[in-house]
N, C-alpha and C positions, 0 to 999 in steps of 0.2 A: 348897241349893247356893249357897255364895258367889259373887261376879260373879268373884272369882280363879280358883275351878275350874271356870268354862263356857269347855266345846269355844270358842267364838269369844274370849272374854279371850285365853286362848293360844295360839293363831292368829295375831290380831293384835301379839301380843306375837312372834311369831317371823317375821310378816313385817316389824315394824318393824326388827329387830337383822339380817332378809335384807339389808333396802334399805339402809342403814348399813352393812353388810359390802363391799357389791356398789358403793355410791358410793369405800368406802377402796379395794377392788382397783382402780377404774375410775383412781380419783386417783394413786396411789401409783408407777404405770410413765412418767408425764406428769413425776415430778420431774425426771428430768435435763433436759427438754425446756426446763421452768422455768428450771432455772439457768442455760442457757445462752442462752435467751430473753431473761433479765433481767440476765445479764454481770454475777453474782455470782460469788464467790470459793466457796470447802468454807466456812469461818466465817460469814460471813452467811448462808449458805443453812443450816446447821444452826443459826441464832440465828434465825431466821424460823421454821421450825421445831419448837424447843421451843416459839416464842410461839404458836403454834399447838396445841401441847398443854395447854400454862399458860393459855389463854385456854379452853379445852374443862373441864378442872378445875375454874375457877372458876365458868364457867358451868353445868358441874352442881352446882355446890353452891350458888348460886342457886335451881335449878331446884328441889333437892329443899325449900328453905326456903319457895319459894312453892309446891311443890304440897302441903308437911304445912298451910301455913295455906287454901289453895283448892282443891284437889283436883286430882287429873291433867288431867284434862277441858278447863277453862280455859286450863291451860299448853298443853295439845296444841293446841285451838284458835291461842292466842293464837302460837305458834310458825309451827304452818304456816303462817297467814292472813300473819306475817312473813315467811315463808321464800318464800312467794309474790310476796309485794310488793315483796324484793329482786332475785328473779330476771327481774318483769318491767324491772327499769330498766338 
């Protein structure tokens, strides 16, 4: 059995795409809050945005470059331990 068909590969593969769902729903009713938080216009706020989509894009296409040359492992590591480091500051 390959590490792609163990019960836990797929598991963890569907809790990761939960918490990634579960963060967009969590985000996504906060935008009007944003905009009026931050006393933007409808065009900034949809030019902020896309840049948020276009910076998601590129960053997986990064991601998949470095995980064909190091493997998943290292990226998951090396993302969370960042994703940690930013949320503590």
């Amino acid at each position: 059995m390959s590490s792609a068909d163990r019960p836990a590969t797929r598991l963890a593969t569907r809790l990761a795409f939960l918490v990634a769902g579960f963060g967009i729903a969590c985000w996504a009713p906060l935008v009007p809050f944003a905009k009026t938080r931050l006393g933007v216009d409808d065009g900034v706020l949809g030019l902020l945005l896309l840049s948020l989509g276009i910076g998601s894009v590129l960053a997986m296409l990064l991601t998949g470059i470095l995980s064909a040359r190091y493997g998943s492992k290292p990226i998951i590591i090396a993302a969370g331990s960042a994703s940690l480091w930013c949320c503590r500051c």
